[in-house]
PDB file with SEQRES, HELIX, SHEET and CRYST1 records, atoms N, CA, C and O in Angstrom:
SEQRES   1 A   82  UNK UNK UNK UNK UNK UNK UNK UNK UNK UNK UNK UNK UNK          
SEQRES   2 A   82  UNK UNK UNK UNK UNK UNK UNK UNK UNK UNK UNK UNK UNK          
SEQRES   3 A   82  UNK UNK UNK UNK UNK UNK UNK UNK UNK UNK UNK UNK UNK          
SEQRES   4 A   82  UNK UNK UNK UNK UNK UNK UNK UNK UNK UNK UNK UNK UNK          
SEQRES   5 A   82  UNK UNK UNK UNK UNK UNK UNK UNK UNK UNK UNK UNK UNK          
SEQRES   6 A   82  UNK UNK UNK UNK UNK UNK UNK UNK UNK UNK UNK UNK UNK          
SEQRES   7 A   82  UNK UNK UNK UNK                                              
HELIX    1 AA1 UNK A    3  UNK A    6  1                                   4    
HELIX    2 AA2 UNK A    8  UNK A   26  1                                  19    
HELIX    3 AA3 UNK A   31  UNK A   33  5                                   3    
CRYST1    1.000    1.000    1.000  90.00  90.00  90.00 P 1           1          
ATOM      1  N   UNK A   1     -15.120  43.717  28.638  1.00  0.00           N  
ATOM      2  CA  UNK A   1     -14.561  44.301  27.450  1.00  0.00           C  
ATOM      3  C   UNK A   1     -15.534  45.314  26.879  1.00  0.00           C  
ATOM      4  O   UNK A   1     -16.755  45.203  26.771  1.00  0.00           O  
ATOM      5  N   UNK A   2     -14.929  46.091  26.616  1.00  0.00           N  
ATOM      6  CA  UNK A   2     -16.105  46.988  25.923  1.00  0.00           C  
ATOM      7  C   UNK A   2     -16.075  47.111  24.312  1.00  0.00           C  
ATOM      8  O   UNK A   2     -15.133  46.465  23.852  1.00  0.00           O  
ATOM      9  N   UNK A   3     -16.683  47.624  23.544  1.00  0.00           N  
ATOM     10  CA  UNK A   3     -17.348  47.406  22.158  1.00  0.00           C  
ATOM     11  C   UNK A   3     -15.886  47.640  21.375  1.00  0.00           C  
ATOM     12  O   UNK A   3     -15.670  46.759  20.542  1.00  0.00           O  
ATOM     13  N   UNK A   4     -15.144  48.365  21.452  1.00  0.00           N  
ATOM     14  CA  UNK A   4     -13.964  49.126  20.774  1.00  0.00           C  
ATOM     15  C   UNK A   4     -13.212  48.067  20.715  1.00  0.00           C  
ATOM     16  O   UNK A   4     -12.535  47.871  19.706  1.00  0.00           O  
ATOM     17  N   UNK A   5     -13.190  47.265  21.688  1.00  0.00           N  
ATOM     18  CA  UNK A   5     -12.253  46.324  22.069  1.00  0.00           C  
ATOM     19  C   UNK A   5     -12.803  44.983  21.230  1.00  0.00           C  
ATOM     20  O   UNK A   5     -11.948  44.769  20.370  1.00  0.00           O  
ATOM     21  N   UNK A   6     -13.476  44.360  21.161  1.00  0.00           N  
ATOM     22  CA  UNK A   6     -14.202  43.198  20.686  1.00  0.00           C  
ATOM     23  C   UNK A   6     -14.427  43.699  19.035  1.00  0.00           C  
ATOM     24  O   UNK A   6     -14.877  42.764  18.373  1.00  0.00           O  
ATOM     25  N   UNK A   7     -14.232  44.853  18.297  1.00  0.00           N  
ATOM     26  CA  UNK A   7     -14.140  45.235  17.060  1.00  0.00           C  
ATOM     27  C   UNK A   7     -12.893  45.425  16.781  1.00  0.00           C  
ATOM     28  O   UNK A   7     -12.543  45.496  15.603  1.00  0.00           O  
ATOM     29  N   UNK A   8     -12.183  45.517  17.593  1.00  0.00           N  
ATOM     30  CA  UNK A   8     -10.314  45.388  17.531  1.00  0.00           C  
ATOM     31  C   UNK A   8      -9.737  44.244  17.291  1.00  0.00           C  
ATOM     32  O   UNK A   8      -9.029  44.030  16.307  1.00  0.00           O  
ATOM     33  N   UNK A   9     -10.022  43.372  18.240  1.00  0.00           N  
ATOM     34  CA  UNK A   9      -9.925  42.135  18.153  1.00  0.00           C  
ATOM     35  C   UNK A   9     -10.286  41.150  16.802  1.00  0.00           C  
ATOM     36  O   UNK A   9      -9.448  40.411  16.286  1.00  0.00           O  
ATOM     37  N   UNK A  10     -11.436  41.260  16.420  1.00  0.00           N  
ATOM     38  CA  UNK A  10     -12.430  40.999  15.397  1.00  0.00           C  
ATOM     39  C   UNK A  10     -11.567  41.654  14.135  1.00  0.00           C  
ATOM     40  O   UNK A  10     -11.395  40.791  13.274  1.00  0.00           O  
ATOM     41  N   UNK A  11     -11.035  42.806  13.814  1.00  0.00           N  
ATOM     42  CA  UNK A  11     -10.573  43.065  12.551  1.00  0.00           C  
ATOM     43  C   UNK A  11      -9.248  42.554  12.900  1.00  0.00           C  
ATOM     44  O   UNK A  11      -8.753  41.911  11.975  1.00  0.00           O  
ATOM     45  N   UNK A  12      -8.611  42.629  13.816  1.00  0.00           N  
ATOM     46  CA  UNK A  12      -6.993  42.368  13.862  1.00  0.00           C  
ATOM     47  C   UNK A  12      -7.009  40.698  13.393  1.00  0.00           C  
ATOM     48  O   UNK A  12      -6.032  40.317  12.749  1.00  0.00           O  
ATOM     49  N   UNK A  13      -8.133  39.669  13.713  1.00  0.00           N  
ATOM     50  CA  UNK A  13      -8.264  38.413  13.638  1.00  0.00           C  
ATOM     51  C   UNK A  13      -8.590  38.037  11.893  1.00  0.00           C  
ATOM     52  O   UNK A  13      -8.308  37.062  11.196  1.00  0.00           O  
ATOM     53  N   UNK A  14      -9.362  39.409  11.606  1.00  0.00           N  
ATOM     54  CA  UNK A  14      -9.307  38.853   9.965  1.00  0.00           C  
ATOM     55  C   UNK A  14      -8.352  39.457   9.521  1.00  0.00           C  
ATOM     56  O   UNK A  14      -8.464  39.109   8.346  1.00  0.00           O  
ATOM     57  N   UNK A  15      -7.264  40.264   9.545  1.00  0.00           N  
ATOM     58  CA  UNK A  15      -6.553  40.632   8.751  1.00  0.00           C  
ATOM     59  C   UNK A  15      -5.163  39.644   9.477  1.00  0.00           C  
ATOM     60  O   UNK A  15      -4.273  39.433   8.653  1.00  0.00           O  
ATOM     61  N   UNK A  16      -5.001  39.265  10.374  1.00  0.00           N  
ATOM     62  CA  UNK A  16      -4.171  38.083  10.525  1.00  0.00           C  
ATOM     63  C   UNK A  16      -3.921  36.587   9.539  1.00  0.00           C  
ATOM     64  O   UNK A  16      -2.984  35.906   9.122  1.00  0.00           O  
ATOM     65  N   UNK A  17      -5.525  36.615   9.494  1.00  0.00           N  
ATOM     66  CA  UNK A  17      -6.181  35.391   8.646  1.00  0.00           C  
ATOM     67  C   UNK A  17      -5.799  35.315   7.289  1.00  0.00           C  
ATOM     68  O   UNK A  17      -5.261  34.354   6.741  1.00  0.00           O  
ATOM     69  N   UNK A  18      -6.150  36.521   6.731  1.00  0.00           N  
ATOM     70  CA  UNK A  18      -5.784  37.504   5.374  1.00  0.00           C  
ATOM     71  C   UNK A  18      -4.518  36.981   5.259  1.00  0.00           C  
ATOM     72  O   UNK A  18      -4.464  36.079   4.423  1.00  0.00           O  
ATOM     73  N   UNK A  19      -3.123  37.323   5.999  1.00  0.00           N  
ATOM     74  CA  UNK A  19      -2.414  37.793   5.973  1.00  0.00           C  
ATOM     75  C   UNK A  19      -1.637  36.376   5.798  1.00  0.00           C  
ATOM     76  O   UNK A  19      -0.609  36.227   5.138  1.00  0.00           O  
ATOM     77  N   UNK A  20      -2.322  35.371   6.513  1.00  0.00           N  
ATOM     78  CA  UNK A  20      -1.770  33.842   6.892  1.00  0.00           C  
ATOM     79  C   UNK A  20      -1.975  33.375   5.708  1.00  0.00           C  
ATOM     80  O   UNK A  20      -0.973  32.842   5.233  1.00  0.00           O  
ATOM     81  N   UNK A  21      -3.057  33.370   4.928  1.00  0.00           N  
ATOM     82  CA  UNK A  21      -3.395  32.729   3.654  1.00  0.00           C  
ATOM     83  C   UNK A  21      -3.055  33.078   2.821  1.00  0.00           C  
ATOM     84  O   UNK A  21      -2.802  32.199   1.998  1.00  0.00           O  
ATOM     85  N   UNK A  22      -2.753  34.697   2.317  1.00  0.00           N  
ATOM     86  CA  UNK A  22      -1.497  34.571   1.452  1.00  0.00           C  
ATOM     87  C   UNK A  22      -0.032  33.927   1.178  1.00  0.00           C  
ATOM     88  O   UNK A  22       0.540  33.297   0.287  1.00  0.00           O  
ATOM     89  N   UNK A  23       0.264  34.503   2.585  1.00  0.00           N  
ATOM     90  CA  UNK A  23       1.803  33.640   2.818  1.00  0.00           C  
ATOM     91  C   UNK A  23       1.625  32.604   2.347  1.00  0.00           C  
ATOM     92  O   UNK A  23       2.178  32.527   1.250  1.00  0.00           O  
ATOM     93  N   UNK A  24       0.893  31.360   2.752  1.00  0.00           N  
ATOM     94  CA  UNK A  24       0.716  29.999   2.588  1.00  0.00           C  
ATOM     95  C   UNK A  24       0.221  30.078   1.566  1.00  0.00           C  
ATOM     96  O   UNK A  24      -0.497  29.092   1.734  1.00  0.00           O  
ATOM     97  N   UNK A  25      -0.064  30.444   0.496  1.00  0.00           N  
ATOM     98  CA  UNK A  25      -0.139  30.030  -0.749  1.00  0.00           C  
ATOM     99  C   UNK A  25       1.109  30.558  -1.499  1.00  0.00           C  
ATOM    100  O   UNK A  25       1.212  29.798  -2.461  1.00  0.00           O  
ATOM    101  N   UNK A  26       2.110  31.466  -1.557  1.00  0.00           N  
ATOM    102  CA  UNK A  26       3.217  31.731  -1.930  1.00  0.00           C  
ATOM    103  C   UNK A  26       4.352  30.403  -1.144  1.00  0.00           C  
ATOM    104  O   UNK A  26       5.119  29.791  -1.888  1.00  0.00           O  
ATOM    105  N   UNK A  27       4.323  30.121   0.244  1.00  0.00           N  
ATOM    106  CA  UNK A  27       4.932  29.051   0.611  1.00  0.00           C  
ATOM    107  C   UNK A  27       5.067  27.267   0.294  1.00  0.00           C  
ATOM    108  O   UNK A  27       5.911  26.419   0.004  1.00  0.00           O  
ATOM    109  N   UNK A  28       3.766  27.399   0.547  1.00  0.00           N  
ATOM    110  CA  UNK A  28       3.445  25.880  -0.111  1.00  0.00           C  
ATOM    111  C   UNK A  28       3.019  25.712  -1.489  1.00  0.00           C  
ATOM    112  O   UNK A  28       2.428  26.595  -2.111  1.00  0.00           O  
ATOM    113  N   UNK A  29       3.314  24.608  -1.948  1.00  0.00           N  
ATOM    114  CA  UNK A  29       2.888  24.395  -3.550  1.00  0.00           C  
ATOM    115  C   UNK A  29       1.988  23.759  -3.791  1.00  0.00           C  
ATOM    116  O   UNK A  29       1.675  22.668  -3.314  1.00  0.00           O  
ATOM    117  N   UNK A  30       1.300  24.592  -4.825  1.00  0.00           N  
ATOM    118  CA  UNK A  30       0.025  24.250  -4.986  1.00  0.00           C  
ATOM    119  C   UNK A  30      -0.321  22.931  -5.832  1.00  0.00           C  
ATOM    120  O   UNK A  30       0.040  23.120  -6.993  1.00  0.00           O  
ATOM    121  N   UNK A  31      -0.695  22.102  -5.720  1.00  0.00           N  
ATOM    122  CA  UNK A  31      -1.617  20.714  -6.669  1.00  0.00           C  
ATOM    123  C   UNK A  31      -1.023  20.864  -8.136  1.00  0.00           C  
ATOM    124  O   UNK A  31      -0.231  20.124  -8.721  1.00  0.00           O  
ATOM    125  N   UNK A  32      -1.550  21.869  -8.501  1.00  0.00           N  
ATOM    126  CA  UNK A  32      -0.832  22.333  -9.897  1.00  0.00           C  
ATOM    127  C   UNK A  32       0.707  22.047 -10.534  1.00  0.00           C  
ATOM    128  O   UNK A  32       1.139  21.776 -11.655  1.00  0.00           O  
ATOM    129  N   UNK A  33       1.466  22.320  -8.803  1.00  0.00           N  
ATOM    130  CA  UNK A  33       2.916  22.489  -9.072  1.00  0.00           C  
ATOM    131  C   UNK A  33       3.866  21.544  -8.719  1.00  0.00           C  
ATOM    132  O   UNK A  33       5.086  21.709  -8.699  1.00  0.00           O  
ATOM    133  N   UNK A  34       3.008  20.173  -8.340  1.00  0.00           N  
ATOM    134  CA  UNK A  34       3.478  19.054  -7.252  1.00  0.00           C  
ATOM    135  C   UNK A  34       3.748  18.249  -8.526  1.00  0.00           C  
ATOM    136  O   UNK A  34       4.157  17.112  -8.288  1.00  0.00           O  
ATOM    137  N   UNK A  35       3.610  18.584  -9.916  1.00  0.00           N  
ATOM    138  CA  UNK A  35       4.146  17.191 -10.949  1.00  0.00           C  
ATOM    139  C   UNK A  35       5.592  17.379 -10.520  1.00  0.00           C  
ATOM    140  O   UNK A  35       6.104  18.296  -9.877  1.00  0.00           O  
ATOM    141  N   UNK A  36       6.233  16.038 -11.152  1.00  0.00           N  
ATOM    142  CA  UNK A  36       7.536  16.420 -11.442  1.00  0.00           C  
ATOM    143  C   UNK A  36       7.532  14.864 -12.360  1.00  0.00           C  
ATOM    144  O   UNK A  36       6.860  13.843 -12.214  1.00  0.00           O  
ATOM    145  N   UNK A  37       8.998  15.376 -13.692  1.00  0.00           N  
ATOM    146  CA  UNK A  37       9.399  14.149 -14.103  1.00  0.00           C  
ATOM    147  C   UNK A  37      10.279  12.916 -13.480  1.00  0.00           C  
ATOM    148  O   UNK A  37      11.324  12.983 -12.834  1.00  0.00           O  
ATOM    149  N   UNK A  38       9.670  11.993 -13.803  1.00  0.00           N  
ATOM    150  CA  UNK A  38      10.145  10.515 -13.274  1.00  0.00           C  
ATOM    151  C   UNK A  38      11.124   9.791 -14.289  1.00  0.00           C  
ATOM    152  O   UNK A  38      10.783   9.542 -15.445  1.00  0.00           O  
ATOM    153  N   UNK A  39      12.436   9.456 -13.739  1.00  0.00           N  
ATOM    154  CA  UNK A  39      12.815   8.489 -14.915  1.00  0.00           C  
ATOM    155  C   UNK A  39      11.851   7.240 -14.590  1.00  0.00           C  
ATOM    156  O   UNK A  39      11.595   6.727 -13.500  1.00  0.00           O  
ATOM    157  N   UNK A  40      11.291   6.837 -16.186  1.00  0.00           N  
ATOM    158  CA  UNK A  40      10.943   5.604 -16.317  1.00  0.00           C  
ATOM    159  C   UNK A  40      11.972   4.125 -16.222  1.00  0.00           C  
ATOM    160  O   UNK A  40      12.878   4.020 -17.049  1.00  0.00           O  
ATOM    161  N   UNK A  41      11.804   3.229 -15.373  1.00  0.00           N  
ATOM    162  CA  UNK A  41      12.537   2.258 -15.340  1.00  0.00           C  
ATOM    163  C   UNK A  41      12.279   1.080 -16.252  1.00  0.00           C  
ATOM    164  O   UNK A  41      11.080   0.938 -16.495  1.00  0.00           O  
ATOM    165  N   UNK A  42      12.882   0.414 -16.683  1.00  0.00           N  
ATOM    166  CA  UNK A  42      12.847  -0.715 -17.550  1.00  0.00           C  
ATOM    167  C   UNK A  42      12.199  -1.980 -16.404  1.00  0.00           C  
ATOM    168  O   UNK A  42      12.593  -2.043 -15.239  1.00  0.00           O  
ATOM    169  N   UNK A  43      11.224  -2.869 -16.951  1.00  0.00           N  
ATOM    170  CA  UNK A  43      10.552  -3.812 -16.066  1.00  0.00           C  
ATOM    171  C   UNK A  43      11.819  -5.046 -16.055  1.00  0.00           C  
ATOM    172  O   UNK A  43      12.637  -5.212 -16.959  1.00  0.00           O  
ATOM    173  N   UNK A  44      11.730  -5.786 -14.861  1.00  0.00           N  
ATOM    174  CA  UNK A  44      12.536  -6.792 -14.995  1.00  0.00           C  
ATOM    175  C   UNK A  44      12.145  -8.157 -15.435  1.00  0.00           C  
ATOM    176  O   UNK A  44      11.211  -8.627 -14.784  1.00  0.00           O  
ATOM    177  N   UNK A  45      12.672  -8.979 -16.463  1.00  0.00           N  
ATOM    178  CA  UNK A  45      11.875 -10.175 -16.840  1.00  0.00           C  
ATOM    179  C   UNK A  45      12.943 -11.272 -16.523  1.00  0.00           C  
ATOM    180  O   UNK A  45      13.932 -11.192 -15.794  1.00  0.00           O  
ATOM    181  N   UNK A  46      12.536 -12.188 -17.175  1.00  0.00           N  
ATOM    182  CA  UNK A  46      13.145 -13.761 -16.449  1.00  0.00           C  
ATOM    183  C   UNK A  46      14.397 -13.874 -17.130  1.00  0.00           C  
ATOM    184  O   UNK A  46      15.393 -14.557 -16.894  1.00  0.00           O  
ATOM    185  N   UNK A  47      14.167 -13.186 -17.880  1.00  0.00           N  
ATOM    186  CA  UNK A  47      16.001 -13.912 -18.887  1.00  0.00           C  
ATOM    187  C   UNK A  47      17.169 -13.167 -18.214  1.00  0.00           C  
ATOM    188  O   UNK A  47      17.395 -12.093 -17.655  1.00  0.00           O  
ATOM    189  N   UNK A  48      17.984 -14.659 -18.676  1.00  0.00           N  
ATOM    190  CA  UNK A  48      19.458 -14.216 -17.902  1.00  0.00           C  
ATOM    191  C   UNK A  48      20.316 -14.493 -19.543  1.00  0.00           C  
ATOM    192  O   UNK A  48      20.043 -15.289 -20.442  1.00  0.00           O  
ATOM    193  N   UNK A  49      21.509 -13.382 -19.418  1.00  0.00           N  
ATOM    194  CA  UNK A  49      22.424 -13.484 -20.283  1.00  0.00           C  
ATOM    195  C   UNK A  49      23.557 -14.780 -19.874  1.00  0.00           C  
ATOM    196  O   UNK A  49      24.035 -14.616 -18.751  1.00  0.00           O  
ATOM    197  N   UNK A  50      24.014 -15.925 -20.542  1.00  0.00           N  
ATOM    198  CA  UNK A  50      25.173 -16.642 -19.739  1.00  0.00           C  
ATOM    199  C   UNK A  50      26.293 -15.569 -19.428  1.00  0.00           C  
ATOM    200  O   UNK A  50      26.251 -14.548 -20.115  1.00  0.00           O  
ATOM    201  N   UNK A  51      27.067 -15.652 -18.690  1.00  0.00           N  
ATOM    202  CA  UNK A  51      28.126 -15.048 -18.275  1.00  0.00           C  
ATOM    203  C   UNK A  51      28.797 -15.215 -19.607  1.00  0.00           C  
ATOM    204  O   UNK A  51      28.408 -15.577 -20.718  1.00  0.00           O  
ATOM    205  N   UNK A  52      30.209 -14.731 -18.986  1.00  0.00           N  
ATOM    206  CA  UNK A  52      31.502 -14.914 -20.366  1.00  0.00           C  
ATOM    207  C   UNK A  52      32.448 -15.898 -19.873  1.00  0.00           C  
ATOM    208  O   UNK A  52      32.912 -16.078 -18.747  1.00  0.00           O  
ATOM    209  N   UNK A  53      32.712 -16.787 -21.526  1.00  0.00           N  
ATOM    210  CA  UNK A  53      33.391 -18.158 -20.765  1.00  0.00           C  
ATOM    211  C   UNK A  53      34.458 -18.071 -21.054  1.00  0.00           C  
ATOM    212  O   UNK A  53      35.079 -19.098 -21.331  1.00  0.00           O  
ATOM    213  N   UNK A  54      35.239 -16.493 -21.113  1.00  0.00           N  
ATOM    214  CA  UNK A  54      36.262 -16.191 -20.663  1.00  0.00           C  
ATOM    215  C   UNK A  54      36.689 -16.069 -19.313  1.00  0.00           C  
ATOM    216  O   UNK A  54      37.867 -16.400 -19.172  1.00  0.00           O  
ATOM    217  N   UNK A  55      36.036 -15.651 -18.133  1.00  0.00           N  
ATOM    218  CA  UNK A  55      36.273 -15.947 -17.066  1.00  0.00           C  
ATOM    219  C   UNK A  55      35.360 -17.013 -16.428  1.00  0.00           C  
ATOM    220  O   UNK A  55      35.719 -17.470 -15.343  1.00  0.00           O  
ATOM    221  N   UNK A  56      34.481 -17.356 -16.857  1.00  0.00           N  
ATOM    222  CA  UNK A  56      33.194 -18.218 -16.249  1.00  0.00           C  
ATOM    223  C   UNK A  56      33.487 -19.640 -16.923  1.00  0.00           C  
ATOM    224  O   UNK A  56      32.920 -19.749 -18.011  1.00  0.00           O  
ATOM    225  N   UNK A  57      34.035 -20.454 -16.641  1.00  0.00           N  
ATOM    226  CA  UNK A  57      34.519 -21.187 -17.223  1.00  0.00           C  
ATOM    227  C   UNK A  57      34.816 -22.610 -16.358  1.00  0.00           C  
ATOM    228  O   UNK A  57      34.922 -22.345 -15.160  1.00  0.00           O  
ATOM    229  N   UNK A  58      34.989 -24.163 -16.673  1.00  0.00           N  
ATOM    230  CA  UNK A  58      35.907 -25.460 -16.031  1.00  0.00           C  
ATOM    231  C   UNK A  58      36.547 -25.317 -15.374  1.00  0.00           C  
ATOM    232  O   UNK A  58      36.645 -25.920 -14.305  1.00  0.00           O  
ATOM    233  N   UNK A  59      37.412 -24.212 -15.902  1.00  0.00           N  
ATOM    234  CA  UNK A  59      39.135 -24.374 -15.227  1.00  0.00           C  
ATOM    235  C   UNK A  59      39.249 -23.320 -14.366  1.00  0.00           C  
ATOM    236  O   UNK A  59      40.248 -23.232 -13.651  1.00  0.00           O  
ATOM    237  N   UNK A  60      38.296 -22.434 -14.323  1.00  0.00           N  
ATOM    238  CA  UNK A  60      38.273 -21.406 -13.451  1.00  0.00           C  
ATOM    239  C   UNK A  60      38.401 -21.693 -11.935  1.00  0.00           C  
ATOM    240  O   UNK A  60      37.711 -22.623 -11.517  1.00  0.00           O  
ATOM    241  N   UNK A  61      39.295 -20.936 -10.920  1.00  0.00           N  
ATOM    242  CA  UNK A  61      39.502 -20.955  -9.845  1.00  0.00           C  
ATOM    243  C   UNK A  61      38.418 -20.882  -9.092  1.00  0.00           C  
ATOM    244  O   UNK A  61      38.090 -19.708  -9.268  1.00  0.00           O  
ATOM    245  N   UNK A  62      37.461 -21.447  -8.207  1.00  0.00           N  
ATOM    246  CA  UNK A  62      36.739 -21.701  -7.588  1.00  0.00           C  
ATOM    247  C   UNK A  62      36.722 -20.798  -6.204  1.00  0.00           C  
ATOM    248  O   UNK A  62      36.986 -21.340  -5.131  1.00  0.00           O  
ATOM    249  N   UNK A  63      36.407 -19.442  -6.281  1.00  0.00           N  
ATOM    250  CA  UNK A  63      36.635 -18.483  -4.529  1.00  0.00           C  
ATOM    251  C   UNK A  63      35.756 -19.001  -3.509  1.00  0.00           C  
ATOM    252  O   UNK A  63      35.831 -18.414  -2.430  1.00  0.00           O  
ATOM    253  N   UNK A  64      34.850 -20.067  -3.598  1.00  0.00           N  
ATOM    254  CA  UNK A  64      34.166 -20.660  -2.948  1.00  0.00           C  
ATOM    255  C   UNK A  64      34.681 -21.813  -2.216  1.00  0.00           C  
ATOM    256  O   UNK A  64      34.098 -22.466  -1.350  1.00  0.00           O  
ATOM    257  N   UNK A  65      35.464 -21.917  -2.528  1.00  0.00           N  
ATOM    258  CA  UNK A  65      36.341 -23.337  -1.517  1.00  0.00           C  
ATOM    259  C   UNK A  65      37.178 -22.685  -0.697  1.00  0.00           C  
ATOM    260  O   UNK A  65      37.830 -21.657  -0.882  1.00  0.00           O  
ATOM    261  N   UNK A  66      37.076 -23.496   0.362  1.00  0.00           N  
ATOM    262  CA  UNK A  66      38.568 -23.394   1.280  1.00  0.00           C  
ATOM    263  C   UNK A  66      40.421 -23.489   0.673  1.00  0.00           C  
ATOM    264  O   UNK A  66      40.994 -24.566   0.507  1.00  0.00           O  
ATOM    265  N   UNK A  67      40.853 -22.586   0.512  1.00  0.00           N  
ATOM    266  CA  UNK A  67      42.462 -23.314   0.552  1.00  0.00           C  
ATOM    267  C   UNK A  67      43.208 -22.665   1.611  1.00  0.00           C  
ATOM    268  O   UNK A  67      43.020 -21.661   2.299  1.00  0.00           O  
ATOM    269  N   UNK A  68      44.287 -23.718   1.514  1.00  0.00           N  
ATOM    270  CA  UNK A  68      45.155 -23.788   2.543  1.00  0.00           C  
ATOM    271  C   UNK A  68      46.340 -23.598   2.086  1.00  0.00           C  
ATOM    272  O   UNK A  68      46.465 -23.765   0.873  1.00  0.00           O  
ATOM    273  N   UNK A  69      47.410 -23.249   2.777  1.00  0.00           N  
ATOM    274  CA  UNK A  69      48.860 -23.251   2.167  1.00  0.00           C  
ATOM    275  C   UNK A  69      49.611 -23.777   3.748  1.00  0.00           C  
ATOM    276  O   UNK A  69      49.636 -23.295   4.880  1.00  0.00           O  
ATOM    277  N   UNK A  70      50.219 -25.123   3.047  1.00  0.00           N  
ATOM    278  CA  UNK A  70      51.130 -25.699   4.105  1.00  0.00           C  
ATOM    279  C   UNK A  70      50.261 -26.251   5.317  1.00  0.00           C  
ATOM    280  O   UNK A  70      49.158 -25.714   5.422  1.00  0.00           O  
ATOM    281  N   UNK A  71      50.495 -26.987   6.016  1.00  0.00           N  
ATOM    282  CA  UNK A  71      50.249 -27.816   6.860  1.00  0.00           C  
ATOM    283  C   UNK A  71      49.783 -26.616   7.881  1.00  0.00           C  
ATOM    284  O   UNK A  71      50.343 -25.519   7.900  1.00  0.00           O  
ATOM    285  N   UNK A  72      48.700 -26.970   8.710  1.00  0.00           N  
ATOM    286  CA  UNK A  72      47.873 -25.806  10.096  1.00  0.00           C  
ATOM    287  C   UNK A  72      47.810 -27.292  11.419  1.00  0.00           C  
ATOM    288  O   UNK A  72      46.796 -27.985  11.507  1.00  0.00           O  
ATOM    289  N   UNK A  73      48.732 -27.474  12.081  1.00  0.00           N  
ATOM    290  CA  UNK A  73      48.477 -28.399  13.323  1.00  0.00           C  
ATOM    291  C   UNK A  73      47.759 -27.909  14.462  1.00  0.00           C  
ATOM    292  O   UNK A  73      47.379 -28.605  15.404  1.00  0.00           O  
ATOM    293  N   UNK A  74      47.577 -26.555  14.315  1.00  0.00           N  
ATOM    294  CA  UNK A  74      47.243 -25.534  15.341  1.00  0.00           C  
ATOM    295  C   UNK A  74      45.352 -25.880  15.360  1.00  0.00           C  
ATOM    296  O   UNK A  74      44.687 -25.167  14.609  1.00  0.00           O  
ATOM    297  N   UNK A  75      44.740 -26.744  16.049  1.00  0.00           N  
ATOM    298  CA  UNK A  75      43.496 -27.185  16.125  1.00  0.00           C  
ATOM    299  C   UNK A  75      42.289 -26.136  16.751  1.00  0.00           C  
ATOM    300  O   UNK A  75      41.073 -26.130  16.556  1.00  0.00           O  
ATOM    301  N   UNK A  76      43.118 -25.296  17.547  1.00  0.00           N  
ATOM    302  CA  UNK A  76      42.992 -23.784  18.618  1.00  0.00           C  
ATOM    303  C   UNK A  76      43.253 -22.780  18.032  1.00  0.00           C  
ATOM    304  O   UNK A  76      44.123 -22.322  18.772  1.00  0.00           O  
ATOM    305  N   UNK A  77      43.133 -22.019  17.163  1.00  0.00           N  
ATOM    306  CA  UNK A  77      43.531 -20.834  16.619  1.00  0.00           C  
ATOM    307  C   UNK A  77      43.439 -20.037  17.378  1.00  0.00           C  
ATOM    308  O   UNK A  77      44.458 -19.354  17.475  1.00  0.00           O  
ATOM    309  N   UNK A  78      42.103 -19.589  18.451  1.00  0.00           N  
ATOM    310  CA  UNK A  78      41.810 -18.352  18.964  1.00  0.00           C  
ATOM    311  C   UNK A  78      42.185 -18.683  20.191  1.00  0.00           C  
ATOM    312  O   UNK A  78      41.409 -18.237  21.035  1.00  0.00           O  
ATOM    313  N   UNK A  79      43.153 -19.348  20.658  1.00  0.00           N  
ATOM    314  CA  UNK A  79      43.795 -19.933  22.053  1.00  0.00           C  
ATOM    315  C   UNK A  79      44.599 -18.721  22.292  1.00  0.00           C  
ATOM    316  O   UNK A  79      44.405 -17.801  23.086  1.00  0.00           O  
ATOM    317  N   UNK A  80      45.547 -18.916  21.433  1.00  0.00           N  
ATOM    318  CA  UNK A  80      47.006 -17.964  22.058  1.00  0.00           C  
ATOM    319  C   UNK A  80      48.110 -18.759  22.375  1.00  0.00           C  
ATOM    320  O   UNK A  80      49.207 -18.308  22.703  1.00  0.00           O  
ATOM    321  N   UNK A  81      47.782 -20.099  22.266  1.00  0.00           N  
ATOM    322  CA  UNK A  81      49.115 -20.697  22.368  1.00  0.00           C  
ATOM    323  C   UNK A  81      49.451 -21.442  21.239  1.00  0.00           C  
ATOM    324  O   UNK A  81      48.586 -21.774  20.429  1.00  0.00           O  
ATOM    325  N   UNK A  82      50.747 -21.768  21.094  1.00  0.00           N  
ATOM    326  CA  UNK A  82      51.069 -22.917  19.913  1.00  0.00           C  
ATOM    327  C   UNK A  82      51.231 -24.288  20.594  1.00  0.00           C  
ATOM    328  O   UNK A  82      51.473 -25.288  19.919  1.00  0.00           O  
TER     329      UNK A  82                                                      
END                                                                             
């Protein structure tokens, strides 16, 4: 290589450099600009409200049990036959 060439190289490499580090500071955000607001959340503690003993209630229907309607003799359901 001769001298012309290796001073070509050499300025084209800093003004690349130059050229990279601007961009990237217009691109990426700087420390400065990385706040942002948070909703604050309410902490969770031990208390429970009772339900309402309008529906929560004695007499209330129970979706936790089994019912049935009418007699099932069918002991095989996933058979295919009766």
């Amino acid at each position: 290589m001769k001298q012309k060439d290796i001073a070509l190289i050499a300025v084209i490499a800093i003004i690349s450099a130059a050229v990279s580090f601007l961009v990237s500071n217009k691109l990426f955000v700087t420390p400065d600009n990385r706040q942002q607001q948070v909703e604050v959340v309410d902490p969770i503690n031990a208390t429970f409200n009772a339900p309402n003993k309008k529906y929560f209630n004695s007499g209330s229907i129970d979706p936790t049990q089994n019912s049935s309607i009418g007699a099932d003799n069918n002991q095989d359901p996933f058979n295919g036959s009766n």
